[in-house]
Structures are given as structure tokens and as C-alpha cells.
LUMLUM-541551 format. One record per residue: residue in one letter; x, y, z of N, C-alpha, C in turn. Coordinates in nm, 3 decimals. Example, Ala and Ser with C-alpha at 12.3 -4.5 7.8 and 13.67 -1.06 7.14 Angstrom:
2
<A <1.319 -0.569 0.780> <1.230 -0.450 0.780> <1.320 -0.330 0.780>>,
<S <1.285 -0.225 0.708> <1.367 -0.106 0.714> <1.290 0.003 0.787>>,
This chain:
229
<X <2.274 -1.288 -4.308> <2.317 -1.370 -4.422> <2.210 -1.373 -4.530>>,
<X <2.235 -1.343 -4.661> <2.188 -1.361 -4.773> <2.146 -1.533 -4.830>>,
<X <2.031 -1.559 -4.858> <2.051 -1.696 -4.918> <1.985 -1.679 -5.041>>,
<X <2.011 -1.771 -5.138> <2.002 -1.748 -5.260> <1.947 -1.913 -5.323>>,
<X <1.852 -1.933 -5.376> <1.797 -2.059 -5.445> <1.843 -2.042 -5.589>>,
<X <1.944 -2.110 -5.667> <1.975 -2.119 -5.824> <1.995 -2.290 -5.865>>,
<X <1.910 -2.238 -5.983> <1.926 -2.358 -6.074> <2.102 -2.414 -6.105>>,
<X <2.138 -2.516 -6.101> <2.239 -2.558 -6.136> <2.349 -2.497 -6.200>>,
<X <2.264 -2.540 -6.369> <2.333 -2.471 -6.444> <2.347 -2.313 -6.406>>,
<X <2.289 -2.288 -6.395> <2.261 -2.101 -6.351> <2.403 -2.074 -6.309>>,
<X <2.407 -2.160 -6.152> <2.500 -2.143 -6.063> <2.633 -2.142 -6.120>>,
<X <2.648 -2.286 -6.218> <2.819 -2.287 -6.277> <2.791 -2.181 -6.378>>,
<X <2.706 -2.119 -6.451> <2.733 -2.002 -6.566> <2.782 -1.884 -6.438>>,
<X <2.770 -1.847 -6.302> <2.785 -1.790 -6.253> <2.909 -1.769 -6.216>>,
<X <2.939 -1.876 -6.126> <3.081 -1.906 -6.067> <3.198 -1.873 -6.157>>,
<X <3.162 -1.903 -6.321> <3.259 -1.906 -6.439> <3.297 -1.705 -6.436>>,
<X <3.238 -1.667 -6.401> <3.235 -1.502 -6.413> <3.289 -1.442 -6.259>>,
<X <3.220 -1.461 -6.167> <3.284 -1.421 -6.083> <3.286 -1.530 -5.929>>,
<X <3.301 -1.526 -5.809> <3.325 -1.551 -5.709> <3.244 -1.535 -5.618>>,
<X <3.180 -1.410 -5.625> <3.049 -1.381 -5.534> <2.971 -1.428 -5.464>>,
<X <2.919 -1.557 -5.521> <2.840 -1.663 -5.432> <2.900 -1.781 -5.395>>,
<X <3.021 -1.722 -5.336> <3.140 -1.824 -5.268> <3.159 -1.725 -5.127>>,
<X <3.098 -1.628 -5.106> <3.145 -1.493 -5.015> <3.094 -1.570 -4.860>>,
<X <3.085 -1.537 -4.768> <3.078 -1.604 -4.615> <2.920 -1.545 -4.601>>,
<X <2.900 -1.437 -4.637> <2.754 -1.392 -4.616> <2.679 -1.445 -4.742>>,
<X <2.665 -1.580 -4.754> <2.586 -1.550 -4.840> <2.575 -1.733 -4.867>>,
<X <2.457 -1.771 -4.857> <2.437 -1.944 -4.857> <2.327 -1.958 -4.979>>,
<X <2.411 -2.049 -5.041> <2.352 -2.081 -5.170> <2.283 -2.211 -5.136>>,
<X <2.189 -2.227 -5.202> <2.105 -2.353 -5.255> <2.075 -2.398 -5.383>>,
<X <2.130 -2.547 -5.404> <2.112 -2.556 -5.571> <2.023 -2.660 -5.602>>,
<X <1.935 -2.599 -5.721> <1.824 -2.666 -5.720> <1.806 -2.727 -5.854>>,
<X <1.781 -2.845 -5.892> <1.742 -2.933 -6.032> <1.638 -2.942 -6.086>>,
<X <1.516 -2.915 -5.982> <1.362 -2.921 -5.985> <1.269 -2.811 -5.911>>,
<X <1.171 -2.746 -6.041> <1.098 -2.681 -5.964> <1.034 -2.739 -5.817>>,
<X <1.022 -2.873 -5.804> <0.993 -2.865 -5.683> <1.067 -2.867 -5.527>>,
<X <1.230 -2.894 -5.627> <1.345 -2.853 -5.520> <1.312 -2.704 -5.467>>,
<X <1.293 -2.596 -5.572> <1.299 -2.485 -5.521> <1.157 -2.433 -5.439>>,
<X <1.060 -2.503 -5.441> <0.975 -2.509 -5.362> <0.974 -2.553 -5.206>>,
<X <1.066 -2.712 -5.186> <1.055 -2.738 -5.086> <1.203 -2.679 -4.983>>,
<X <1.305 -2.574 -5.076> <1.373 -2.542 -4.984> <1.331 -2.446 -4.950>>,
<X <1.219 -2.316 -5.004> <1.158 -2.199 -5.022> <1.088 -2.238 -4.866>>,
<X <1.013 -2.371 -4.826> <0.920 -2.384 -4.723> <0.994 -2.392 -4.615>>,
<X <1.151 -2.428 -4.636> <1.229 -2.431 -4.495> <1.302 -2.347 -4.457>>,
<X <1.387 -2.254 -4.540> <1.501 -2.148 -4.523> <1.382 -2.002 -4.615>>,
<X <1.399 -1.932 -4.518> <1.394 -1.739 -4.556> <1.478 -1.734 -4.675>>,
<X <1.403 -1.737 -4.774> <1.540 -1.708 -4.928> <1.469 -1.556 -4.932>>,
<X <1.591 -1.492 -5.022> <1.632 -1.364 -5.034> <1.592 -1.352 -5.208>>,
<X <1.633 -1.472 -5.268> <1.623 -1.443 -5.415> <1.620 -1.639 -5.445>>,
<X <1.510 -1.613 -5.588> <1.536 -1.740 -5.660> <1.598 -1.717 -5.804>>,
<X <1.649 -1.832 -5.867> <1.707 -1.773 -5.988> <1.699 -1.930 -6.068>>,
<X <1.606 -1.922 -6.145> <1.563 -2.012 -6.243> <1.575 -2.037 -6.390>>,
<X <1.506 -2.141 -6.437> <1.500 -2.096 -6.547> <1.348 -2.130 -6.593>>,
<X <1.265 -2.103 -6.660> <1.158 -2.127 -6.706> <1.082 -2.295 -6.741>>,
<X <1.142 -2.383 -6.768> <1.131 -2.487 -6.808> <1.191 -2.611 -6.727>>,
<X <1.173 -2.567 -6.594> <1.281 -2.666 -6.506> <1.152 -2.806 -6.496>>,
<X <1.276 -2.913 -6.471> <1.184 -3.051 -6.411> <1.145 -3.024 -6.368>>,
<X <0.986 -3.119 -6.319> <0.886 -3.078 -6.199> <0.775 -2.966 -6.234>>,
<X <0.698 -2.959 -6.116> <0.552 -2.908 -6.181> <0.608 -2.743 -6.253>>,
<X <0.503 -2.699 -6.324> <0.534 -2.545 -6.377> <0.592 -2.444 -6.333>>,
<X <0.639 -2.359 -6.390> <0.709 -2.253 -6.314> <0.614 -2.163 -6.267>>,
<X <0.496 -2.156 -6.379> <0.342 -2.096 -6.321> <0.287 -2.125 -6.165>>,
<X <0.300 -2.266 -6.180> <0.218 -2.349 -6.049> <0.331 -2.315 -5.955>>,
<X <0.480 -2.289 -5.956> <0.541 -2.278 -5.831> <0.553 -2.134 -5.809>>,
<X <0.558 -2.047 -5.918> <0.557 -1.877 -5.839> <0.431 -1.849 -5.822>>,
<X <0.290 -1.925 -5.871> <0.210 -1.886 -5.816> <0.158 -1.883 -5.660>>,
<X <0.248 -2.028 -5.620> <0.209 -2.057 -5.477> <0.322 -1.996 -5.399>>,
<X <0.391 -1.968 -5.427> <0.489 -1.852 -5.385> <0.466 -1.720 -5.350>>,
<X <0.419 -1.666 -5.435> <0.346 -1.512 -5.450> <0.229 -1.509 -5.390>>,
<X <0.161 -1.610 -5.349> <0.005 -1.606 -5.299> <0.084 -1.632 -5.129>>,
<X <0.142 -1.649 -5.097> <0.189 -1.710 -4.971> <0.301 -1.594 -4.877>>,
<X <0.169 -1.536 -4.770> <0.243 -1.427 -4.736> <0.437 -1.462 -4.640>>,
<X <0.450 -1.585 -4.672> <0.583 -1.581 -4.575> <0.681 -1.558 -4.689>>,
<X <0.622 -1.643 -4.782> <0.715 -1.637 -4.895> <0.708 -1.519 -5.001>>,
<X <0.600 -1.461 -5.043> <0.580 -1.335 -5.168> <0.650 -1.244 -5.127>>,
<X <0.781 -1.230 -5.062> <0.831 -1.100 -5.052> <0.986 -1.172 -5.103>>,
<X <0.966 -1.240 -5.197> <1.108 -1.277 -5.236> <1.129 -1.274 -5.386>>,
<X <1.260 -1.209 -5.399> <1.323 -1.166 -5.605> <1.336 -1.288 -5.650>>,
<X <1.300 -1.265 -5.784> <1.267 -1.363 -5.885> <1.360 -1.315 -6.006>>,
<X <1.457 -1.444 -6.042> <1.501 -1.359 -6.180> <1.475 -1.504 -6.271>>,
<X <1.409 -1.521 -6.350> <1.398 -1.569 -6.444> <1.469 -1.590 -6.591>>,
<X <1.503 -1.733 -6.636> <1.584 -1.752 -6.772> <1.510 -1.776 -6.819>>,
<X <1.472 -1.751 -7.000> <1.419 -1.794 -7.079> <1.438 -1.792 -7.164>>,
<X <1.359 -1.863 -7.293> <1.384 -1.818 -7.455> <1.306 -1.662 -7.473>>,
<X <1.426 -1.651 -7.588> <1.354 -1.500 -7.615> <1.262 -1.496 -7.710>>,
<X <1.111 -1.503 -7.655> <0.989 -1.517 -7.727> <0.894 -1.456 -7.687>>,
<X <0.826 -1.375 -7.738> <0.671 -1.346 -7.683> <0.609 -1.448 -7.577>>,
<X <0.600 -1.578 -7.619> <0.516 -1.676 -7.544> <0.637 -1.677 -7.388>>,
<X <0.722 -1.705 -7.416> <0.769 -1.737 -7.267> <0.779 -1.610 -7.226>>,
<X <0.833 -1.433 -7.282> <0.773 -1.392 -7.201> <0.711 -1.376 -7.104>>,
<X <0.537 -1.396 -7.167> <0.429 -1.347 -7.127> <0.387 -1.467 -6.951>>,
<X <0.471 -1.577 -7.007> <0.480 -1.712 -6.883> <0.594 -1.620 -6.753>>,
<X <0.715 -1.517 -6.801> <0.775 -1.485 -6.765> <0.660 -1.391 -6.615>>,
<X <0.589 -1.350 -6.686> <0.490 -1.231 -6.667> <0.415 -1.253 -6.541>>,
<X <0.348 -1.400 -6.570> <0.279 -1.448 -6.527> <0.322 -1.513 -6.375>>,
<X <0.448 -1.530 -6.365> <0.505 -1.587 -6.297> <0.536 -1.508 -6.167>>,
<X <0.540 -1.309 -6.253> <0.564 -1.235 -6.145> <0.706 -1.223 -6.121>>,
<X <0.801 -1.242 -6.214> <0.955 -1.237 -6.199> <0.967 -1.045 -6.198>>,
<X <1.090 -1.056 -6.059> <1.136 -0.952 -6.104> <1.205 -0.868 -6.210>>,
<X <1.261 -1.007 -6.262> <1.372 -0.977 -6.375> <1.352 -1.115 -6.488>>,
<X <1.403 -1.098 -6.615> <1.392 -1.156 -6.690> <1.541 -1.150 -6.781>>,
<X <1.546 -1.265 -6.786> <1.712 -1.270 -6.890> <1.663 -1.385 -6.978>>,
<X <1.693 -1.371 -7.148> <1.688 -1.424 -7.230> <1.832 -1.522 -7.272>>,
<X <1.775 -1.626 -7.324> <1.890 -1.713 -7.441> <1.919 -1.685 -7.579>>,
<X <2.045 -1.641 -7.606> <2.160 -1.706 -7.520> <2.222 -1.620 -7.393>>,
<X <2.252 -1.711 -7.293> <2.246 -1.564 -7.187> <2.390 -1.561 -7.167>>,
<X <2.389 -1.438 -7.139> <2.539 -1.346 -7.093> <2.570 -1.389 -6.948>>,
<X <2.678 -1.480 -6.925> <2.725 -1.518 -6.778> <2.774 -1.412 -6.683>>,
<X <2.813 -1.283 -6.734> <2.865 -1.175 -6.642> <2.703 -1.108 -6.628>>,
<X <2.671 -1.080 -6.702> <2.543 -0.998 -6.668> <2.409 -1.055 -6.576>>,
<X <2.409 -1.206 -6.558> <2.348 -1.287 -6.464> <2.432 -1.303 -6.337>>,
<X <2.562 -1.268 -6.333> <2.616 -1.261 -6.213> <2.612 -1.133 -6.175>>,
<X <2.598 -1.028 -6.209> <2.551 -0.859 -6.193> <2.466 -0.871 -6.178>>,
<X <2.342 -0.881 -6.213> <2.205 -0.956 -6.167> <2.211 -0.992 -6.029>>,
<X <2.256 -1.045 -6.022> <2.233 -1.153 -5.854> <2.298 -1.076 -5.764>>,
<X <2.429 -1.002 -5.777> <2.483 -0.901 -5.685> <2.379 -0.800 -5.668>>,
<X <2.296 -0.737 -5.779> <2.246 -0.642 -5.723> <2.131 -0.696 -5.650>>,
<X <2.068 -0.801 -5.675> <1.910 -0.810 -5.584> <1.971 -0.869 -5.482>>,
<X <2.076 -0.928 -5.419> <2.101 -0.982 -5.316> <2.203 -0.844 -5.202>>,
<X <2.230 -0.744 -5.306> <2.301 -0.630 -5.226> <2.190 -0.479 -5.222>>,
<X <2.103 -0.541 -5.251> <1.972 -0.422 -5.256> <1.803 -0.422 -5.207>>,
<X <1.776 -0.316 -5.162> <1.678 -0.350 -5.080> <1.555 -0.383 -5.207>>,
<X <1.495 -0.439 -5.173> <1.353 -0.477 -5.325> <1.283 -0.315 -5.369>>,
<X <1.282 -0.432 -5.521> <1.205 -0.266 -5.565> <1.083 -0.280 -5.609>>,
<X <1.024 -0.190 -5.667> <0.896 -0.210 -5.709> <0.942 -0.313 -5.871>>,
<X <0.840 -0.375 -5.905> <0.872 -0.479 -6.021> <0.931 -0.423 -6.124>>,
<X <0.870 -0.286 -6.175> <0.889 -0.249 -6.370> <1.023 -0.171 -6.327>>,
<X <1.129 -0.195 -6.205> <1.239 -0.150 -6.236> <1.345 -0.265 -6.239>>,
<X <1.423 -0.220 -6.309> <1.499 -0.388 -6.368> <1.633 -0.326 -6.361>>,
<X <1.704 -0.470 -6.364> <1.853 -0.412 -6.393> <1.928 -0.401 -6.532>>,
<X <2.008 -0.325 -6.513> <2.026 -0.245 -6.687> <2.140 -0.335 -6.758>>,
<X <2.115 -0.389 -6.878> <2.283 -0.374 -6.930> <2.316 -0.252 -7.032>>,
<X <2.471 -0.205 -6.973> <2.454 -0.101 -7.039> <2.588 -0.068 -7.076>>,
<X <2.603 -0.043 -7.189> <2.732 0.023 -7.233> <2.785 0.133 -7.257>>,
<X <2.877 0.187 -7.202> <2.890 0.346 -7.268> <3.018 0.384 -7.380>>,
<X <2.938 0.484 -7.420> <3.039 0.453 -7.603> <3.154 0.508 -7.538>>,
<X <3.218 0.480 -7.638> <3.335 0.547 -7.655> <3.443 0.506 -7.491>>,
<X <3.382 0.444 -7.392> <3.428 0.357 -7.244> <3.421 0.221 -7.221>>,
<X <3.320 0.206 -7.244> <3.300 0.077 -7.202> <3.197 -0.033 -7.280>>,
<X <3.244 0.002 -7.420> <3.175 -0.085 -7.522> <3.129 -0.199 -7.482>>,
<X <2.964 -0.248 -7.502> <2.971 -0.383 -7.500> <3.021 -0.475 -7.350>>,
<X <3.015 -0.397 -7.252> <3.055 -0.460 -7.128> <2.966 -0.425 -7.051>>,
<X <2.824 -0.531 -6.967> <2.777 -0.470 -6.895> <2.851 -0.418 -6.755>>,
<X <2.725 -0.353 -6.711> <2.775 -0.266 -6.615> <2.672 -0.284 -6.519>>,
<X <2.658 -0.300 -6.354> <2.598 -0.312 -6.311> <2.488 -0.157 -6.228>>,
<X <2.424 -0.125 -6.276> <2.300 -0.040 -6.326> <2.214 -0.083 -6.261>>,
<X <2.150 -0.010 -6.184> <2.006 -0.010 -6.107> <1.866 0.116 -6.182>>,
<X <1.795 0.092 -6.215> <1.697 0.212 -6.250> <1.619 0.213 -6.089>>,
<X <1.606 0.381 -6.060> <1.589 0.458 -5.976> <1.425 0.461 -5.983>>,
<X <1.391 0.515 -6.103> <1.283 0.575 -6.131> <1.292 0.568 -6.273>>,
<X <1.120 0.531 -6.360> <1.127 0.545 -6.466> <0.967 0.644 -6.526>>,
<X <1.046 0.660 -6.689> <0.908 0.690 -6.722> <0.911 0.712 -6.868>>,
<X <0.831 0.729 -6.951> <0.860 0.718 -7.124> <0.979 0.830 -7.190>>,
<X <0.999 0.883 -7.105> <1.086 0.987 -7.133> <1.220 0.982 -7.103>>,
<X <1.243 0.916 -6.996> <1.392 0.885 -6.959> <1.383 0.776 -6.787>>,
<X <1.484 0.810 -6.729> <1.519 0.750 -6.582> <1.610 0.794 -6.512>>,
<X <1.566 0.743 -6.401> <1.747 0.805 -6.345> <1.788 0.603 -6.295>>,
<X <1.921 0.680 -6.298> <1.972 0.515 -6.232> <2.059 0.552 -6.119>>,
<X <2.104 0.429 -6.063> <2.196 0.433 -5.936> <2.346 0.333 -5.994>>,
<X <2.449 0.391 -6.015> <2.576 0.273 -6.016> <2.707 0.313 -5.948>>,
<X <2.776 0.278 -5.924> <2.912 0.314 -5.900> <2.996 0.353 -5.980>>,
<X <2.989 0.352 -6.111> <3.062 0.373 -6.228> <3.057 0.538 -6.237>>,
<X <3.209 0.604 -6.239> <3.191 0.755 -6.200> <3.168 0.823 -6.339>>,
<X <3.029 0.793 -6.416> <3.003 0.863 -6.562> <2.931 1.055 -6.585>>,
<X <2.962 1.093 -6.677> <2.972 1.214 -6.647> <2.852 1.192 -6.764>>,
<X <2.845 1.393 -6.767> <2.679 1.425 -6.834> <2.720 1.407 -6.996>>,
<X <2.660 1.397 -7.041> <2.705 1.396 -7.174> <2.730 1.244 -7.280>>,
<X <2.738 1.166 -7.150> <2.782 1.029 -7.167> <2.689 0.928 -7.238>>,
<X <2.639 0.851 -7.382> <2.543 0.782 -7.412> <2.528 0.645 -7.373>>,
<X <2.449 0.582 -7.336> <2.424 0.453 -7.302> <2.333 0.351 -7.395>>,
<X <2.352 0.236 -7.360> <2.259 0.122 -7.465> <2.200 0.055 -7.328>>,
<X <2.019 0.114 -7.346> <1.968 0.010 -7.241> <1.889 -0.092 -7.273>>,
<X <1.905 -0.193 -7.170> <1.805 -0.330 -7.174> <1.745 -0.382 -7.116>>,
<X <1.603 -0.386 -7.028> <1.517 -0.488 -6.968> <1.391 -0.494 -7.001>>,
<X <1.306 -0.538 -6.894> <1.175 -0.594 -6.976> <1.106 -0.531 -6.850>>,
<X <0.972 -0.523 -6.887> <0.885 -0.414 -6.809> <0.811 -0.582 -6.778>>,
<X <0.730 -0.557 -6.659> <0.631 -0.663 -6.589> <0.540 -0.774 -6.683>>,
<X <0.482 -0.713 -6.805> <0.403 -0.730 -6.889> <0.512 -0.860 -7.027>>,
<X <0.637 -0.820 -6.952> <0.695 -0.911 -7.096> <0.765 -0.843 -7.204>>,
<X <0.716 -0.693 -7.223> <0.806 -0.602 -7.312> <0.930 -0.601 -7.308>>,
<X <1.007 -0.581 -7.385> <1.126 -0.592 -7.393> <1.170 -0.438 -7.453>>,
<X <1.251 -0.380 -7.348> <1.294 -0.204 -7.332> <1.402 -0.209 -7.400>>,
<X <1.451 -0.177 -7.526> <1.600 -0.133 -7.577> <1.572 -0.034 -7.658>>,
<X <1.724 0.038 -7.613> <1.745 0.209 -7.638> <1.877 0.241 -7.680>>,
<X <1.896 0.354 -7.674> <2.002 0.464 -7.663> <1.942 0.583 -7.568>>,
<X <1.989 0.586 -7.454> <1.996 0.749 -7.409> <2.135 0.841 -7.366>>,
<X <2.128 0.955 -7.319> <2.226 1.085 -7.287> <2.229 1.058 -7.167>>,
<X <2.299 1.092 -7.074> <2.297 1.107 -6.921> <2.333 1.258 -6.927>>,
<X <2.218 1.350 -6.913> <2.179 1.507 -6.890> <2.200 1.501 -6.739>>,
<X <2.221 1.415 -6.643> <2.222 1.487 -6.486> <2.341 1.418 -6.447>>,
<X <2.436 1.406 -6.339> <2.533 1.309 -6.248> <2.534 1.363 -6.133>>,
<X <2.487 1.314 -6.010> <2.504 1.348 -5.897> <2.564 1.237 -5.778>>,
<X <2.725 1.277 -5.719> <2.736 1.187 -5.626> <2.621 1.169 -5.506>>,
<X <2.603 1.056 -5.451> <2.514 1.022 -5.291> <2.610 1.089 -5.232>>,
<X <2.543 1.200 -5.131> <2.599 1.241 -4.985> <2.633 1.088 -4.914>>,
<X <2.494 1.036 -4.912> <2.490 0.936 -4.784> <2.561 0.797 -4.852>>,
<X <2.622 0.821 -4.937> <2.692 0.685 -5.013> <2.774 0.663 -5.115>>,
<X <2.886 0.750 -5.070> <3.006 0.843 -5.164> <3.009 0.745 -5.269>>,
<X <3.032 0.645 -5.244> <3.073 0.504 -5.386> <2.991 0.489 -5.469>>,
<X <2.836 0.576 -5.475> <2.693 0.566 -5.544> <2.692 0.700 -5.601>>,
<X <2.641 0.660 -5.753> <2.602 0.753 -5.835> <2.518 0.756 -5.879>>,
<X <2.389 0.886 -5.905> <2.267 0.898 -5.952> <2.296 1.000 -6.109>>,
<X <2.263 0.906 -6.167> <2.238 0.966 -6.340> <2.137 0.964 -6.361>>,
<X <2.058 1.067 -6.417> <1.960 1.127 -6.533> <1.982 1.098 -6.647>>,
<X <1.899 1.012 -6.677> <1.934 0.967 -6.843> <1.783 0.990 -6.946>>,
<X <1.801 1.082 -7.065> <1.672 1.111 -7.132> <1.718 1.016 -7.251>>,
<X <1.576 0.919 -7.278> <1.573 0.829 -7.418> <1.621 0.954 -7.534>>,
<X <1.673 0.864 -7.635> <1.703 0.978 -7.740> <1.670 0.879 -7.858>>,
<X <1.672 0.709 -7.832> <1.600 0.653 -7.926> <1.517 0.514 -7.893>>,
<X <1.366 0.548 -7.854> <1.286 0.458 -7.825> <1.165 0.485 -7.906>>,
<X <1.074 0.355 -7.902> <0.976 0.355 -8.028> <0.890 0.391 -7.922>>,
<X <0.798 0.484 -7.982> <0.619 0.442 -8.000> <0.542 0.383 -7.896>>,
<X <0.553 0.266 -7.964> <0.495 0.165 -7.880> <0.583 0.113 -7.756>>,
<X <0.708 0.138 -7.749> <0.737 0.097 -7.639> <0.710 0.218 -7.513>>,
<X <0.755 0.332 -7.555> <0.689 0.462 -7.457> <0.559 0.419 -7.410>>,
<X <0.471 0.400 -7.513> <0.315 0.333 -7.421> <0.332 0.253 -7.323>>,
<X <0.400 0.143 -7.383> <0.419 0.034 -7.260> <0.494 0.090 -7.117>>,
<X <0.624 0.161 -7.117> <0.637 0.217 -7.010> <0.571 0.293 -6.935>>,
<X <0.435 0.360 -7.013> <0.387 0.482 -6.928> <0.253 0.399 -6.854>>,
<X <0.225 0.268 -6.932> <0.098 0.189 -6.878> <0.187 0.134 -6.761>>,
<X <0.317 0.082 -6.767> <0.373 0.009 -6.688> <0.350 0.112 -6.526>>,
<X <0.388 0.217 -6.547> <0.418 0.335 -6.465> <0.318 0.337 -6.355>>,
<X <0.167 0.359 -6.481> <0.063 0.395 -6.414> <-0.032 0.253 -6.301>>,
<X <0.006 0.154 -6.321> <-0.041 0.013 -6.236> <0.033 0.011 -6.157>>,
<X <0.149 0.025 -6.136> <0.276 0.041 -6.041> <0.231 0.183 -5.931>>,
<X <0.187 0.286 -5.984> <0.161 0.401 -5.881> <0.057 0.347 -5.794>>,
<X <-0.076 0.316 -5.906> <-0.212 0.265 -5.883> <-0.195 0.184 -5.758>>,
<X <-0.108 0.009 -5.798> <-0.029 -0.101 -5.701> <-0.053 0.005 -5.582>>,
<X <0.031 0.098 -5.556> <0.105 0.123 -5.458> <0.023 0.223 -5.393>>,
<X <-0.089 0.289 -5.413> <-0.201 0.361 -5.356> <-0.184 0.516 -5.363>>,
């Protein structure tokens, strides 16, 4: 069984979209106060927390810090709400969230969110989940998108959505540091999983990212290899 710690509100922006965390595998906990989500974190194995930045009770700093320092607990997803600002960012950062979603937030794409970290094994941090649209298909509707592997040049991702080569996308997340990743790329590769017919791996090369954000992905890249030895 999956358990899941969400903020209130979180939870009803959730429920309003889909059903998911009504499923039999899967026990929710709802929390009003950072220090709710602290003291259910010390009794139940959670799988994922889902907050928002500014909750009652001590900091969100002071509670993922003692979280992340605490080997029973630091092996658990973090998705974080916030304003979309440099400063909360960088609090975002600090906090060690896997994921980051800004205000005003999209209720389907926080419930895609939570399906995938609660239906997926953990990843390394600077890979995030995508929203993504494809022209001329699926305008403007996320899609639930996993990145595989990244790097200033492109990615591959993992979805179920059966998209072919040729196909352009609009991507969106935020690298560890607080950056905020938006693009346009091509999907140059499509390969079904042998081992997981319903899973698809796309190759996707940027075709419009800045500068400065390529830096940030390739610094992101290189602490993440480093991290990992």
C-alpha cells in the first residue's frame, strides 16, 4: 500500500480532477500543519508528501530539513506548492523537493503529479515531471510525462501516450536549484518497452531553450553524476 501525506486544500484541488486517491491501495493522510506532516511522517512509512510552502506551524525549511537528515525518513518524494518567485523557489530548493508546482496551480497536472511519484520507483532529483502538450493533438492538456534522462541538449522521457517522431512538445519543470525549464522540443526517437508494452520511450532534442538555461541543466547534470559517484 501506497501512503500519501497532502495538505488539505491540495487534496480537494485533487479529488476535483480525478479519483485516484480514493483507490484501495493507497491511504491518504491530510494534513493542516507543517507539524501535522511531521508527526504523521514519525508514525506511518509515507511514500510521498505534498505541501505547500507556507503551511501553519514551524517552516517548511525546519520540517524537510529534519526529514532529509533522518535516515528512516529521507527516502521520501516531496512535491512542493508555491508562489512563482525566485525567493520561494530558492526555499523550494532548500527544502530538497522533488518537484515544484507554482500559483496559480493546475488541478489536473498536480493530480498527474501524484500518480506518477506514487506509481514510480524514485528518481534522482533534477528529473521532474513534464507538462506537456503536443501541437496539433493535444493542445494545452497536460500529459503525464516522466523524464528518463536529461541534458542541455534534449531528453528522453517515459509515457504511455503512443506519440510518434516528428511530434513537437511544450516542456515544463524546475531543476533542483529553483530554475525554471520551459521549451519547445521534436521527438527525433519513439521506442515501445519490450518489458512494458503500455510504456513509451521518446527522444526529444530542445529546438528552443536559452543560454542560460542549458548552463543550468548541464551544472544540474554534473552534481547529480558527482551525487551519485
Amino acid at each position: 500500500m501506497k501512503k500519501i501525506i497532502i495538505a488539505r486544500e491540495l487534496k480537494r484541488l485533487c479529488l476535483e480532477k480525478s479519483r485516484f486517491l480514493e483507490r484501495a491501495d493507497i491511504r491518504v493522510f491530510t494534513a493542516d500543519t507543517t507539524d501535522d506532516v511531521l508527526q504523521i511522517s514519525l508514525k506511518e512509512k509515507i511514500d510521498l508528501i505534498v505541501t505547500q510552502l507556507d503551511m501553519p506551524g514551524m517552516k517548511s525549511e525546519e520540517l524537510f530539513g529534519i526529514i532529509r537528515k533522518s535516515r528512516e525518513l529521507r527516502e521520501v518524494s516531496i512535491i512542493i506548492v508555491c508562489q512563482d518567485t525566485l525567493a520561494h523557489r530558492e526555499r523550494c530548493r532548500q527544502c530538497k523537493a522533488n518537484a515544484v508546482m507554482t500559483l496559480p496551480l493546475d488541478g489536473e497536472l498536480l493530480s498527474l503529479k501524484v500518480q506518477q511519484f506514487l506509481s514510480v520507483a524514485p528518481r534522482m532529483m533534477y528529473r521532474a515531471a513534464l507538462a506537456v502538450a503536443i501541437e496539433g493533438k493535444f493542445k494545452n492538456r497536460p500529459l503525464p510525462f516522466w523524464t528518463e534522462n536529461l541534458s542541455s541538449n534534449g531528453m528522453l522521457i517515459r509515457a504511455q501516450e503512443p506519440l510518434s517522431a516528428g511530434d513537437g512538445i511544450f516542456f515544463s519543470f524546475f531543476l533542483p536549484d529553483g530554475t525554471h525549464v520551459s521549451g519547445y522540443g521534436v521527438i527525433v526517437r519513439a521506442v515501445r518497452l519490450q518489458d512494458q508494452p503500455e510504456n513509451f520511450q521518446f527522444g526529444v532534442t530542445f529546438t528552443s531553450i536559452d543560454s542560460e538555461t542549458k548552463a543550468a541543466i548541464e551544472q544540474a547534470v554534473k552534481l547529480t553524476r558527482r551525487r551519485n559517484g
